[in-house]
N, C-alpha and C positions, 0 to 999 in steps of 0.2 A: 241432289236427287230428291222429290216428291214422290213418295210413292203411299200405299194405303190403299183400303176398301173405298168400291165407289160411294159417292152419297157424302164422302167425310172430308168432300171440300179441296180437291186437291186442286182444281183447275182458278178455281177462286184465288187463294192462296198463291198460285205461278203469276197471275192476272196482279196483285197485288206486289206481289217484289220486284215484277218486272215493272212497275207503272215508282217504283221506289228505291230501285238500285244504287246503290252509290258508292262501287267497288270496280268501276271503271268499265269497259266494254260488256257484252253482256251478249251469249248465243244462246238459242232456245230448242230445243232438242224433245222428241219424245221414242218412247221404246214399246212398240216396235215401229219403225216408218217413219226415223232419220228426225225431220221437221215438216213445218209447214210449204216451206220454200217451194219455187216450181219445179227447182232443181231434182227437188226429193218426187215429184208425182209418180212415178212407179213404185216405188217404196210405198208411198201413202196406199197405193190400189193395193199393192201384197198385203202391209197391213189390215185394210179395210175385209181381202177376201180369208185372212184368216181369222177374223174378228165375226164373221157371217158362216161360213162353211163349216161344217161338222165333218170331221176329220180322225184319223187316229191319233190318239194321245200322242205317239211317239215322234209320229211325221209333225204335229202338231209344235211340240218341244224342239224338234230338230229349226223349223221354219223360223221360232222366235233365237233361237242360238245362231242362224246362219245372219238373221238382220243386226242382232248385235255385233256382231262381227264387224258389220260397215257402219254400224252405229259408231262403234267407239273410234275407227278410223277416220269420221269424218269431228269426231269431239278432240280426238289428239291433233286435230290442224289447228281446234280454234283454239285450243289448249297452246301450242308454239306461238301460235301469234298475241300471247299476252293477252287472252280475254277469258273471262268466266262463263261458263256452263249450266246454266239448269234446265234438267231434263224430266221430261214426266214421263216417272215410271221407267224401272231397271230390275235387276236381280230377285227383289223381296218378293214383285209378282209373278215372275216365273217359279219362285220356288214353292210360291200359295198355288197359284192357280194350274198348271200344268205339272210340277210336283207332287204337294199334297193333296188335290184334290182329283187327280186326274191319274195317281200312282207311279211316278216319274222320279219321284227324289232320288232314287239308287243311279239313273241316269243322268240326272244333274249335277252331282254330286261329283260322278267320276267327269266327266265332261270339264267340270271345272275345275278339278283338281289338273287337270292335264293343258289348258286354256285357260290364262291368270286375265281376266281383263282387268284395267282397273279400276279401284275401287274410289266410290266418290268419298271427297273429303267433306262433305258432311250428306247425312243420308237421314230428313226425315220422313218420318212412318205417321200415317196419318189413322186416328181412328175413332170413334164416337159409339153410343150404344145402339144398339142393331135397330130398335125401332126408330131412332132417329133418323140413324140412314133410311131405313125404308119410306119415310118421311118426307125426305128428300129427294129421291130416286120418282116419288110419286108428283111430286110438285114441278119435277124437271119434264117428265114424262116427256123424251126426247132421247134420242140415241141409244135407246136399246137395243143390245147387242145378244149372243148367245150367251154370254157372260154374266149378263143384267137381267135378264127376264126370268129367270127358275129363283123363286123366293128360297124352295130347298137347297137349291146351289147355292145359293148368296149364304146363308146357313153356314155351309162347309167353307165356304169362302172366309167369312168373319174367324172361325175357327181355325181355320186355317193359319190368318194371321194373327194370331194371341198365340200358336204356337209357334210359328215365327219368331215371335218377341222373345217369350220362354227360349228358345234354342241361343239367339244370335245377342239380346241386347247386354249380356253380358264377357259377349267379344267381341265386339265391337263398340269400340269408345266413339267412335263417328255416327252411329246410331243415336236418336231423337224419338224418343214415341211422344207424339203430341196431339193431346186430346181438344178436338174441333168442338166440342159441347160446350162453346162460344161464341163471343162475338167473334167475325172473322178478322174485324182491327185487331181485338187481344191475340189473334192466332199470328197474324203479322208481326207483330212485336214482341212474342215470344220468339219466333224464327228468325227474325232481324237480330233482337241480342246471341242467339247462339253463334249466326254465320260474322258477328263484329266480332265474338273471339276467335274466329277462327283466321280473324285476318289481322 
């Protein structure tokens, strides 16, 4: 999994392992709305309309919990068939962004404790300094979502995930925080040696 604040490279970073793979078959996944595939277009459009629509936090939480559902259903096929997995974006961000910032964690919380999906065997966190990202965000100025456009949300966002890391990176040994405040080769080849040990 690639997951992390926007701005801090994650799509780069997928573009770059997949163009570099070398651990045999390879599916590519994102959370919420399956993949690219055509197969997934209604999926993409659900994503796309909860990505645009303003909503209630709860229904909001609920929406991204019912796609993961069919998200991981369709990762445990390519999972049997002997191929590897990387997905952009799972858990970290529902627990930033509709969680913490959105006042959800008591719901997420039990939600998962009752619903074990699983958990990816290596899971990194993408992050950089906030004006960097903004940086970035400004030079892309493209696909601005409700998610991306409030500089004060992006704020709680960042915070968000450094509380995150505070809570989880010390229970979770599959956890990676890796800071993009490089080149994006160095960021490659630090996440290429992590995922060689792991194979």
């Amino acid at each position: 999994v690639i997951d992390g604040i926007d701005g801090a490279g994650k799509g780069t970073l997928i573009e770059n392992l997949k163009n570099n793979w070398k651990w045999g078959g390879l599916d590519l996944f994102f959370d919420p709305g399956i993949s690219h595939d055509e197969q997934h277009k209604k999926w993409q459009n659900i994503r796309n309309f909860i990505k645009q629509e303003e909503m209630d936090p709860l229904a909001e939480t609920c929406m991204f919990f019912s796609m993961r559902a069919q998200l991981m259903s369709e990762i445990e096929k390519s999972l049997k068939s002997n191929r590897s997995c990387l997905c952009d974006r799972f858990s970290p961000s529902t627990w930033v962004y509709q969680g913490y910032c959105k006042k959800q964690l008591k719901f997420i919380e039990d939600f998962e404790s009752i619903f074990h999906f699983r958990e990816p065997d290596v899971l990194f966190l993408l992050m950089a300094p906030f004006d960097l990202l903004t940086e970035r965000l400004i030079k892309r100025n493209a696909n601005i979502d409700k998610f991306k456009s409030n500089e004060g949300f992006r704020r709680k966002v960042y915070d968000g995930y450094l509380k995150y890391i505070d809570k989880h990176v010390s229970l979770n040994k599959n956890l990676h925080i890796i800071n993009t405040d490089k080149t994006p080769e160095e960021v490659l080849k630090e996440c290429t040696n992590i995922i060689e040990k792991h194979h």
